[in-house]
Every structure is written in structure tokens, then in C-alpha cells.
PDB file of N, CA, C, O and CB in Angstrom:
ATOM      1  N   UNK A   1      10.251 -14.742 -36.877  1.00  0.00           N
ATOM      2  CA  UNK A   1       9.702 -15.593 -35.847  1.00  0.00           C
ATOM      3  C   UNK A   1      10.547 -15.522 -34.583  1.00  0.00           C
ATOM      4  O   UNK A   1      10.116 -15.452 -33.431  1.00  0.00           O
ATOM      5  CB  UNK A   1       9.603 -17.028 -36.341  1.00  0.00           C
ATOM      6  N   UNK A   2      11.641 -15.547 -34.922  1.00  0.00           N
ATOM      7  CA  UNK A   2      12.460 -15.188 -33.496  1.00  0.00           C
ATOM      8  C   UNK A   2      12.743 -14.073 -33.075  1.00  0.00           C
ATOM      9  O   UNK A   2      13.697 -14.046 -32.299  1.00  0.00           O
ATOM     10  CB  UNK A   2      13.612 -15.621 -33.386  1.00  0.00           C
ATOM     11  N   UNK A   3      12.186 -12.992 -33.339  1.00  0.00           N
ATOM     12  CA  UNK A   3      12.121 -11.822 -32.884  1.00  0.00           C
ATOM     13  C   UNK A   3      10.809 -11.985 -31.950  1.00  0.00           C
ATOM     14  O   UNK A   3      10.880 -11.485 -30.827  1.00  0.00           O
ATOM     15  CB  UNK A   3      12.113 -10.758 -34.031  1.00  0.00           C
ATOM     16  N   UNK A   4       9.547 -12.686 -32.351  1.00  0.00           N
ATOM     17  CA  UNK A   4       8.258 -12.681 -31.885  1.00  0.00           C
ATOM     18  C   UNK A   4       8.370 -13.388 -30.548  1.00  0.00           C
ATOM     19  O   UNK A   4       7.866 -12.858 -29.557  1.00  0.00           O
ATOM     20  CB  UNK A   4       7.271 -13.331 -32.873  1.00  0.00           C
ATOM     21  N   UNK A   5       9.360 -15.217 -30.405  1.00  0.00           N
ATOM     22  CA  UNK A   5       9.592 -15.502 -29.438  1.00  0.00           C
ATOM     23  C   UNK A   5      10.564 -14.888 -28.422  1.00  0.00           C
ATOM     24  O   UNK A   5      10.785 -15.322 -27.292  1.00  0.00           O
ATOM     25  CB  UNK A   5       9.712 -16.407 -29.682  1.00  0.00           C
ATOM     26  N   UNK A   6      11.031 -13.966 -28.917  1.00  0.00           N
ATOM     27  CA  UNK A   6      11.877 -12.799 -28.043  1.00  0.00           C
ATOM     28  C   UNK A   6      11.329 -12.263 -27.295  1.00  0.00           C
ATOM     29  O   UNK A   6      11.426 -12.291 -26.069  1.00  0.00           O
ATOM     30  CB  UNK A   6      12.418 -11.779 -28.588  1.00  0.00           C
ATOM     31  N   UNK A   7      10.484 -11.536 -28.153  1.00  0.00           N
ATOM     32  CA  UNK A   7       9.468 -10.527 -27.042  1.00  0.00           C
ATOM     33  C   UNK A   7       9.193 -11.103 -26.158  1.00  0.00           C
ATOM     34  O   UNK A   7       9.600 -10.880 -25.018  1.00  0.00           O
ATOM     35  CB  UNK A   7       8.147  -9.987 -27.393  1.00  0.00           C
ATOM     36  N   UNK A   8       8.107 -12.354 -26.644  1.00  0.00           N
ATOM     37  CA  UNK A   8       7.486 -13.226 -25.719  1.00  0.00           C
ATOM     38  C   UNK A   8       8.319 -13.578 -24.567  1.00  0.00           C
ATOM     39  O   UNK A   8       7.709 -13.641 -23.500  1.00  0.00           O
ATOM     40  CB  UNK A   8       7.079 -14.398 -26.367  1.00  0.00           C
ATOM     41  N   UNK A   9       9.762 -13.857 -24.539  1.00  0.00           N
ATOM     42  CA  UNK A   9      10.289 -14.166 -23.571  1.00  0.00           C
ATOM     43  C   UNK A   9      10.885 -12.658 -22.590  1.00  0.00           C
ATOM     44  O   UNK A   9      11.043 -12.769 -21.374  1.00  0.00           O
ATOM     45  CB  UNK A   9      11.293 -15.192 -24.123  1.00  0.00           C
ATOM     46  N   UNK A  10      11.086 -11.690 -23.114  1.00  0.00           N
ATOM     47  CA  UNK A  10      11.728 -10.685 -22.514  1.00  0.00           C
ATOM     48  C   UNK A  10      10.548 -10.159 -20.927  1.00  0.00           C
ATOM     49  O   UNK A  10       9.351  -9.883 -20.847  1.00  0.00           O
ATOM     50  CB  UNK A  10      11.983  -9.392 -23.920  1.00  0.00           C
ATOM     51  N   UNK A  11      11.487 -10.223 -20.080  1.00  0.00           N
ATOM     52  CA  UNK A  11      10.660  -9.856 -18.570  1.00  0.00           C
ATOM     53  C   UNK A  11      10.938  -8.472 -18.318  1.00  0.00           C
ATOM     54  O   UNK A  11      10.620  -7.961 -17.244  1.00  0.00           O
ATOM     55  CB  UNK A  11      11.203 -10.761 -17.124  1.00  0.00           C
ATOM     56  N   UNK A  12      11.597  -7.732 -19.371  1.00  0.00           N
ATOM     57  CA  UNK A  12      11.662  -5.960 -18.847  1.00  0.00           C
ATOM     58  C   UNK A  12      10.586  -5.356 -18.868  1.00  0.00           C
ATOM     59  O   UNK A  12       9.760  -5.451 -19.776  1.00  0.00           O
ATOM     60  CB  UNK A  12      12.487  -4.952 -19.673  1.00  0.00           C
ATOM     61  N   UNK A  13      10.489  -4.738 -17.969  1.00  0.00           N
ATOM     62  CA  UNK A  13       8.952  -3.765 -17.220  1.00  0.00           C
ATOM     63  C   UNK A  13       7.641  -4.546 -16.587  1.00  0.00           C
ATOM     64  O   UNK A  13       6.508  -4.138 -16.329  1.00  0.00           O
ATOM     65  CB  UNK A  13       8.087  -2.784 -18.579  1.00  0.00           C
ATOM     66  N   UNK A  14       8.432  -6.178 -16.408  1.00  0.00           N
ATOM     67  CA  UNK A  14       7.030  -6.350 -15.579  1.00  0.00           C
ATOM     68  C   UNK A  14       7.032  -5.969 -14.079  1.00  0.00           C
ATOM     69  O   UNK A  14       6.100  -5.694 -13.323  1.00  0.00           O
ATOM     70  CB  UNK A  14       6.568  -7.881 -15.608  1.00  0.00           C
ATOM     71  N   UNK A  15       8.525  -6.045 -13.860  1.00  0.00           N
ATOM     72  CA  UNK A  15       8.278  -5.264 -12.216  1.00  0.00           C
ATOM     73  C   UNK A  15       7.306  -3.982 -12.241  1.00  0.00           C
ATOM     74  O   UNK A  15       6.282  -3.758 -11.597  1.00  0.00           O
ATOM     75  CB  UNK A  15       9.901  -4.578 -11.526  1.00  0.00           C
ATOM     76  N   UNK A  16       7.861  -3.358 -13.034  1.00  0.00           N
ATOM     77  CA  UNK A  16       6.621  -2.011 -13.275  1.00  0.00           C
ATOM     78  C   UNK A  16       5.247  -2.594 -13.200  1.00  0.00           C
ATOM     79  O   UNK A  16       4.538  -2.308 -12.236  1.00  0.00           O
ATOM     80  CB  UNK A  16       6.682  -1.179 -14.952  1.00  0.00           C
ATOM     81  N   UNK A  17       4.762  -3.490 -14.263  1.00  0.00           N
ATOM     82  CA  UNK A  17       3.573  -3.531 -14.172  1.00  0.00           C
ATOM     83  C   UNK A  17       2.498  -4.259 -12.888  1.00  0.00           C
ATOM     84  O   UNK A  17       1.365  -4.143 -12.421  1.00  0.00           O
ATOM     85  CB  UNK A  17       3.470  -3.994 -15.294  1.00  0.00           C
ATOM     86  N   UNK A  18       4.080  -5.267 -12.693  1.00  0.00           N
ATOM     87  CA  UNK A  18       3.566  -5.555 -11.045  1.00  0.00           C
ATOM     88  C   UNK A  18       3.096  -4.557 -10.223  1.00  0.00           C
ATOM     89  O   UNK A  18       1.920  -4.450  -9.877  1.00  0.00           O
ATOM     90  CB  UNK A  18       4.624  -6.054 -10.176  1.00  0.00           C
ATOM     91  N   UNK A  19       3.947  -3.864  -9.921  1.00  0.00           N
ATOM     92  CA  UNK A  19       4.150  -2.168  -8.816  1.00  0.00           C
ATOM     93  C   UNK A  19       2.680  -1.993  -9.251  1.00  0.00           C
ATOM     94  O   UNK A  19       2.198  -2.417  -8.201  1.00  0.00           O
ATOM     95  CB  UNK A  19       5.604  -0.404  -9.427  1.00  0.00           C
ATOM     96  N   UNK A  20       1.950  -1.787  -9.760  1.00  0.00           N
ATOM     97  CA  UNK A  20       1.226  -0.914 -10.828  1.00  0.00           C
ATOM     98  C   UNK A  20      -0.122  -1.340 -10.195  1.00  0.00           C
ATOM     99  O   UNK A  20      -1.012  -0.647  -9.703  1.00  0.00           O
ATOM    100  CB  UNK A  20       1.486  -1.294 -12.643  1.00  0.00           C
ATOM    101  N   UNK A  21       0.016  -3.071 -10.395  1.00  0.00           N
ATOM    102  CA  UNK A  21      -1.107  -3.825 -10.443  1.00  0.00           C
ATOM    103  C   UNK A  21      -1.414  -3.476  -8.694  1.00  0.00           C
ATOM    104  O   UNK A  21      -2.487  -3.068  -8.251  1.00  0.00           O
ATOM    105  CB  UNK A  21      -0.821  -5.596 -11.052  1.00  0.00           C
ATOM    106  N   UNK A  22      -0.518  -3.679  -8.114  1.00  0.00           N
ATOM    107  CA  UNK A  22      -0.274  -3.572  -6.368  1.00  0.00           C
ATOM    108  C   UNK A  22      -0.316  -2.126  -6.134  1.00  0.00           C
ATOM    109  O   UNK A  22      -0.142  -2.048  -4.918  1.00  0.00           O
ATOM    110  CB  UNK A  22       1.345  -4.217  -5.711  1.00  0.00           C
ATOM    111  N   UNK A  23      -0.442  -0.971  -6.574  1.00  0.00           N
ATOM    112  CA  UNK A  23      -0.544   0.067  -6.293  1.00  0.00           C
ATOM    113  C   UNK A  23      -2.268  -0.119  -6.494  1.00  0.00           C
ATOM    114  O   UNK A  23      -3.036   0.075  -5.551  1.00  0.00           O
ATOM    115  CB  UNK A  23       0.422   1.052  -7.079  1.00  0.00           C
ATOM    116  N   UNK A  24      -2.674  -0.469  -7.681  1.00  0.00           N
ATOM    117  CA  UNK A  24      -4.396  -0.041  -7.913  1.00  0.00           C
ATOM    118  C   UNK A  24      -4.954  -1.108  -6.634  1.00  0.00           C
ATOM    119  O   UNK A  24      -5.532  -0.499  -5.734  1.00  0.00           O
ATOM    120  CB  UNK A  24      -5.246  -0.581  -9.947  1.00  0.00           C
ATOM    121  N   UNK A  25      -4.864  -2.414  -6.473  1.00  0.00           N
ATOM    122  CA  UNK A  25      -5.489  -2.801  -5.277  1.00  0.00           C
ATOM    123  C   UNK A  25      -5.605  -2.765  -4.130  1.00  0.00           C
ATOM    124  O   UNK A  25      -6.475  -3.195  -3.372  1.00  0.00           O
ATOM    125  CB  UNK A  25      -5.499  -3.377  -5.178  1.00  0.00           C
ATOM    126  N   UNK A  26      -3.884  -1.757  -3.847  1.00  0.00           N
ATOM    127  CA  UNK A  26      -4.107  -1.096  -2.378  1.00  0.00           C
ATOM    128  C   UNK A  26      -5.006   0.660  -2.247  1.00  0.00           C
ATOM    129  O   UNK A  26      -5.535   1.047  -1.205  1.00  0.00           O
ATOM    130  CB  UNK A  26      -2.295  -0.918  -1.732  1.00  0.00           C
ATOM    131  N   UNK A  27      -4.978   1.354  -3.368  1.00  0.00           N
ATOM    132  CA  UNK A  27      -5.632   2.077  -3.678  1.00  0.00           C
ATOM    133  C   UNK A  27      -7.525   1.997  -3.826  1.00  0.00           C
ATOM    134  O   UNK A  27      -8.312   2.893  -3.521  1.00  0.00           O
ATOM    135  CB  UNK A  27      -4.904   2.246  -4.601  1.00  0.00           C
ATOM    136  N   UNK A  28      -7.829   0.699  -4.359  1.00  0.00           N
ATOM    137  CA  UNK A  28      -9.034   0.438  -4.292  1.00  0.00           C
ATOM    138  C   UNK A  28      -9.569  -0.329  -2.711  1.00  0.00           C
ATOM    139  O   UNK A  28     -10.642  -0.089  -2.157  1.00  0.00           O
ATOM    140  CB  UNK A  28      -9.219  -0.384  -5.568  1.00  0.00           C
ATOM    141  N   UNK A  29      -8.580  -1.211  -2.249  1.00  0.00           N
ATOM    142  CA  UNK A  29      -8.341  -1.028  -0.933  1.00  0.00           C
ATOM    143  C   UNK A  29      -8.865  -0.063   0.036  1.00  0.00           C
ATOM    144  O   UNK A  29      -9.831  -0.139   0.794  1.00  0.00           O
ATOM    145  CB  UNK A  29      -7.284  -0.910  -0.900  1.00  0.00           C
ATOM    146  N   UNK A  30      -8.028   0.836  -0.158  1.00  0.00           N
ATOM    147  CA  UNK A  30      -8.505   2.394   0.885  1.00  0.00           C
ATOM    148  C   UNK A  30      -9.856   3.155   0.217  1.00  0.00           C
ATOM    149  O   UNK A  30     -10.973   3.146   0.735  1.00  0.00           O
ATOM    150  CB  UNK A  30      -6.976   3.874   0.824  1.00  0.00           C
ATOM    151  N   UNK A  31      -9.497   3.817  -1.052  1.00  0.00           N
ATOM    152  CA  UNK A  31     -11.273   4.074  -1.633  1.00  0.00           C
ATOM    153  C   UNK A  31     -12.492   3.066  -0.973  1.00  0.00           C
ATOM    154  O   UNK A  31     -13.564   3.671  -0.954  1.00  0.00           O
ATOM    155  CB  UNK A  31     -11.380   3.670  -3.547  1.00  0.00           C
ATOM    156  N   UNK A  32     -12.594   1.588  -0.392  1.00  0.00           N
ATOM    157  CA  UNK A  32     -13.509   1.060  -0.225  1.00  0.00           C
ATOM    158  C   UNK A  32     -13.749   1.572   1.446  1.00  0.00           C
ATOM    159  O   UNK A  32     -14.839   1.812   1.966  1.00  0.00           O
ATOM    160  CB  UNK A  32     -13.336  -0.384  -0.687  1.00  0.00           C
ATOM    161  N   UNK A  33     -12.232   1.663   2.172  1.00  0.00           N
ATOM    162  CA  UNK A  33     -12.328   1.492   4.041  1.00  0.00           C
ATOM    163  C   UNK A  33     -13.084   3.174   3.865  1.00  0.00           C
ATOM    164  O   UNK A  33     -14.189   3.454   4.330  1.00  0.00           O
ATOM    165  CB  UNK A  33     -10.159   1.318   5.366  1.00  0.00           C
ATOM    166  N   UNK A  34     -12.097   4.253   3.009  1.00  0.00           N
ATOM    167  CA  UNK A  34     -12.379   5.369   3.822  1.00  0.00           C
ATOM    168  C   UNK A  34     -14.376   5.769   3.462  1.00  0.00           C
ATOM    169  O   UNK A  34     -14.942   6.719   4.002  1.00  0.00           O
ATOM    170  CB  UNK A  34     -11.036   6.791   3.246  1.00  0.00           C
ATOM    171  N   UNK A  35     -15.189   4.651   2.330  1.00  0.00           N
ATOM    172  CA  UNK A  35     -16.710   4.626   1.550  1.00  0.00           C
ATOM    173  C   UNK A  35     -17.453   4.228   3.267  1.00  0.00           C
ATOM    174  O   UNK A  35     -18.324   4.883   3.839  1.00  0.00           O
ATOM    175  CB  UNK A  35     -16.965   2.969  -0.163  1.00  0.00           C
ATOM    176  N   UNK A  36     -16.799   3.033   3.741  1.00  0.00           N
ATOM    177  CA  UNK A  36     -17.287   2.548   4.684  1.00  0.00           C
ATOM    178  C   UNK A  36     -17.104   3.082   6.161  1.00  0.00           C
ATOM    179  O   UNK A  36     -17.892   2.978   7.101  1.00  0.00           O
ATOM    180  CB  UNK A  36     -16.952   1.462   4.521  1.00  0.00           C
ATOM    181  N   UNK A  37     -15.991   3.617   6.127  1.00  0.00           N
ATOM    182  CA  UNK A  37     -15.930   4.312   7.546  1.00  0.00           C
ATOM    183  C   UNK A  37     -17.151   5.563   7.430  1.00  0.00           C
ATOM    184  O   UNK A  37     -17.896   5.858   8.365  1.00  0.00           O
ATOM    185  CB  UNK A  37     -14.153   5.035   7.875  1.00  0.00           C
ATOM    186  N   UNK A  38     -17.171   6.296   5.903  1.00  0.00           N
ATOM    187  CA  UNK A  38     -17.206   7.338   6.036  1.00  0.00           C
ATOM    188  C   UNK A  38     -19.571   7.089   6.237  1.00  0.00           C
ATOM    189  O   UNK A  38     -20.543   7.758   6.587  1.00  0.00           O
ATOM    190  CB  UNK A  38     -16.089   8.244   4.560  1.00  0.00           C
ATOM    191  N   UNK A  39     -19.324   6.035   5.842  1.00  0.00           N
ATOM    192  CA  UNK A  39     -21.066   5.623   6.022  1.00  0.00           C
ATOM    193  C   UNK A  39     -21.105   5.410   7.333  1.00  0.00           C
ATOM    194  O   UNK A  39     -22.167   5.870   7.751  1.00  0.00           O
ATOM    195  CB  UNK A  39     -21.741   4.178   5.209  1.00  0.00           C
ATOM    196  N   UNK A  40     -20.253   4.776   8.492  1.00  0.00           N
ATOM    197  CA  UNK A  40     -20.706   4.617   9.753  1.00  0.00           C
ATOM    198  C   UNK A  40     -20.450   5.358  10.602  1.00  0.00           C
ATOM    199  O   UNK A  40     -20.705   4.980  11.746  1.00  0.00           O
ATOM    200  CB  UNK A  40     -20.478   3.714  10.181  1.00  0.00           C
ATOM    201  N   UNK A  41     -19.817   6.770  10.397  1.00  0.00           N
ATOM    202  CA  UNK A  41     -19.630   7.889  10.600  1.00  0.00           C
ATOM    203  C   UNK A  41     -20.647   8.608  10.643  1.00  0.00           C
ATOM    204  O   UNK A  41     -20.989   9.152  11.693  1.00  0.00           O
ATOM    205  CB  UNK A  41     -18.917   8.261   9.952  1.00  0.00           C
ATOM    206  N   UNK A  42     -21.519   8.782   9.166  1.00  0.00           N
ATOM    207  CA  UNK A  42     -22.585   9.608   9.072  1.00  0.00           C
ATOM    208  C   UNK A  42     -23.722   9.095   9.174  1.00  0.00           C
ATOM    209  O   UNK A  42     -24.750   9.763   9.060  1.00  0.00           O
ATOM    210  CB  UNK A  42     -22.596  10.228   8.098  1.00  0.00           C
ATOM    211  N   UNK A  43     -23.701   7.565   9.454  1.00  0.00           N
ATOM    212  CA  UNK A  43     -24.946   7.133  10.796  1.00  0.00           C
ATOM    213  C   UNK A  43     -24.977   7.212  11.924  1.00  0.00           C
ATOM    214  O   UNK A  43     -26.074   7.093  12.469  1.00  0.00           O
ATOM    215  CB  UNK A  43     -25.290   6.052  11.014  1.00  0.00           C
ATOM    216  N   UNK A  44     -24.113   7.380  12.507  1.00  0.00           N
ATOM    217  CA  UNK A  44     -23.811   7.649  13.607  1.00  0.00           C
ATOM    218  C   UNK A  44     -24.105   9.231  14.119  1.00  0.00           C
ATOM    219  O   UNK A  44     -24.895   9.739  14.915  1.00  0.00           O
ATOM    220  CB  UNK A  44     -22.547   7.224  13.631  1.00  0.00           C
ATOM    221  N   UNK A  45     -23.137   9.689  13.313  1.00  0.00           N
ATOM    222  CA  UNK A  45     -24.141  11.168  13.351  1.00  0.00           C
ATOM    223  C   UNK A  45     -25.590  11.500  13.486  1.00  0.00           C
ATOM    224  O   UNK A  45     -26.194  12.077  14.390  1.00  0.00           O
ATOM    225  CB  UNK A  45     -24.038  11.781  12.245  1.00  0.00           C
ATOM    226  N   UNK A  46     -25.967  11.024  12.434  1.00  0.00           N
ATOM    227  CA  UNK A  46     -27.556  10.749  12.158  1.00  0.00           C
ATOM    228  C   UNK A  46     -28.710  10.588  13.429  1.00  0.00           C
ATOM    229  O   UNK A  46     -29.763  11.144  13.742  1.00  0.00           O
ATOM    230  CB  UNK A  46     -27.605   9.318  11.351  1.00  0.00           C
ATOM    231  N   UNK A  47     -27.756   9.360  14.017  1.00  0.00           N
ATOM    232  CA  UNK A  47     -28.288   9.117  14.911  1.00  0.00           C
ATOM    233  C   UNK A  47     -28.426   9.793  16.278  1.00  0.00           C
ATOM    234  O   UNK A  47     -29.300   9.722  17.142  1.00  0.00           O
ATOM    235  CB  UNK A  47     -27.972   8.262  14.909  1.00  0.00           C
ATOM    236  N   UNK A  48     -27.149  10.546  16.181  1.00  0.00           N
ATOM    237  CA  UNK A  48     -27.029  11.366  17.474  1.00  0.00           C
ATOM    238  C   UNK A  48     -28.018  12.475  17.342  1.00  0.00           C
ATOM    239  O   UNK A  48     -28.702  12.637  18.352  1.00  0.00           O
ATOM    240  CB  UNK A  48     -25.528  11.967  17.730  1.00  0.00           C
ATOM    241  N   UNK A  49     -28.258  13.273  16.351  1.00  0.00           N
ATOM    242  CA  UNK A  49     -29.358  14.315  15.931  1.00  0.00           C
ATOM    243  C   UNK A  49     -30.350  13.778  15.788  1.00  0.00           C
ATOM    244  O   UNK A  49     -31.206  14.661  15.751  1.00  0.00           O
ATOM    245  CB  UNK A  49     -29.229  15.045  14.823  1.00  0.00           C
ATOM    246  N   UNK A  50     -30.935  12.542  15.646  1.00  0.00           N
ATOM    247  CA  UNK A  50     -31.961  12.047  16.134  1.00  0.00           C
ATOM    248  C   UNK A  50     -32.890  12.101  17.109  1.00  0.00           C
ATOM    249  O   UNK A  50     -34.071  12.425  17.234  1.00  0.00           O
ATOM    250  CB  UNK A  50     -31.745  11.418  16.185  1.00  0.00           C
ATOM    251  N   UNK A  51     -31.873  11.625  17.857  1.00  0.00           N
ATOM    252  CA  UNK A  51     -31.939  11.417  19.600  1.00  0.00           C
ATOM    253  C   UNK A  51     -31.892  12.678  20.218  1.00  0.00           C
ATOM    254  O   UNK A  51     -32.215  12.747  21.404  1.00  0.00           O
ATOM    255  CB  UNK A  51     -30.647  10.545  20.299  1.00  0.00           C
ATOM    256  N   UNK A  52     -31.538  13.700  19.604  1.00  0.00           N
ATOM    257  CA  UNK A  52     -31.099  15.133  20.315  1.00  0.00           C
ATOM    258  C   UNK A  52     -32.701  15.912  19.884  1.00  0.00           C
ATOM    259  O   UNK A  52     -33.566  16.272  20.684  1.00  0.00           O
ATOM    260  CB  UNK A  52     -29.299  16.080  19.414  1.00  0.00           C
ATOM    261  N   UNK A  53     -32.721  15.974  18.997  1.00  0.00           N
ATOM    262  CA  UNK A  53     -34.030  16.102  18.196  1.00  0.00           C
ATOM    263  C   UNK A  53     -35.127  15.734  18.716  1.00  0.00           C
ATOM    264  O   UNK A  53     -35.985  16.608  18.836  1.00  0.00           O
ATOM    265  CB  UNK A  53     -34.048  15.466  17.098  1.00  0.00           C
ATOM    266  N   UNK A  54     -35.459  14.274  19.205  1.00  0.00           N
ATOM    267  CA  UNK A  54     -35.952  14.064  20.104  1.00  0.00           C
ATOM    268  C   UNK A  54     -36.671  14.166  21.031  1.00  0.00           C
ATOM    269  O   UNK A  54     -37.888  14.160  21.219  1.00  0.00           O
ATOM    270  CB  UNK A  54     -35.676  14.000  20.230  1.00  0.00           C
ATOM    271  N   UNK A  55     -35.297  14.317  21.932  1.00  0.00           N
ATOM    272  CA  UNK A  55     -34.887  14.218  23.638  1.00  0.00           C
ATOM    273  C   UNK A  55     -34.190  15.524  23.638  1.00  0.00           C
ATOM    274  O   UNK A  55     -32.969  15.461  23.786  1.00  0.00           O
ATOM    275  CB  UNK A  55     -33.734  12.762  24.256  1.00  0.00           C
ATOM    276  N   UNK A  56     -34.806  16.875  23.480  1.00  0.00           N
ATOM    277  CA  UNK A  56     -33.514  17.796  23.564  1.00  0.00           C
ATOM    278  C   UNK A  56     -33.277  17.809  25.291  1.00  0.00           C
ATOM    279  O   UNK A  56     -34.121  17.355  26.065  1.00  0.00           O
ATOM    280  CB  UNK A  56     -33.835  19.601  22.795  1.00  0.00           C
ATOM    281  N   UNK A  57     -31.852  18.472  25.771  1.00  0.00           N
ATOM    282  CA  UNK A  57     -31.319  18.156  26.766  1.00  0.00           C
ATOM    283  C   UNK A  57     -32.021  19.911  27.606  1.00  0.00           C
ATOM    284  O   UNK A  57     -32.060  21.073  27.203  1.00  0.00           O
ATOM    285  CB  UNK A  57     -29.464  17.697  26.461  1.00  0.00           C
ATOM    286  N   UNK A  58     -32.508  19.142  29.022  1.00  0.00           N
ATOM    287  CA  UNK A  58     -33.435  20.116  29.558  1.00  0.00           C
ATOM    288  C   UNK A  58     -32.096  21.232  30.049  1.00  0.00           C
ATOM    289  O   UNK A  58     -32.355  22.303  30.599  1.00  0.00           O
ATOM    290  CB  UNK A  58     -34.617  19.381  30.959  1.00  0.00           C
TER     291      UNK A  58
END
């Protein structure tokens, strides 16, 4: 039994698992900006070949 409340108390490797936890949400973080930049990017595009398509330039 006091080996079990040992464990329970021992704090080695949660800095790791902290790091860990804070690495995946700045990671899912950026996976979401570069989903969203990369959609108003290629509407934007879209739109310019649209308009060119269009209106071609005399």
C-alpha cells in the first residue's frame, strides 16, 4: 500500500507531460491558423479569376 501511495505522490515526468500537453495545443493552434489562412487565400484567388474571367483586361 505504500508503495501505491508513493507513486501516487511522485511528480517525476510531469514537467514532460506538461511540455507535451503545451506542445499539442500550440501545434493544433497553427494546424487550425495555417486551414484558415490557407481558405482565405484560395478565395481570394478564386475570386480574382473570377473577375478576370469575366472582365478580361482589354
Amino acid at each position: 500500500m505504500k508503495r501505491l501511495i508513493a507513486f501516487f505522490k511522485e511528480e517525476d515526468g510531469l514537467e514532460t507531460v506538461e511540455y507535451g500537453i503545451i506542445l499539442g495545443l500550440i501545434v493544433a493552434g497553427t494546424i487550425g491558423l495555417v486551414v484558415t489562412i490557407g481558405n482565405w487565400v484560395n478565395t481570394s484567388f478564386t475570386n480574382v479569376s473570377t473577375e478576370l474571367t469575366a472582365n478580361p483586361p482589354n
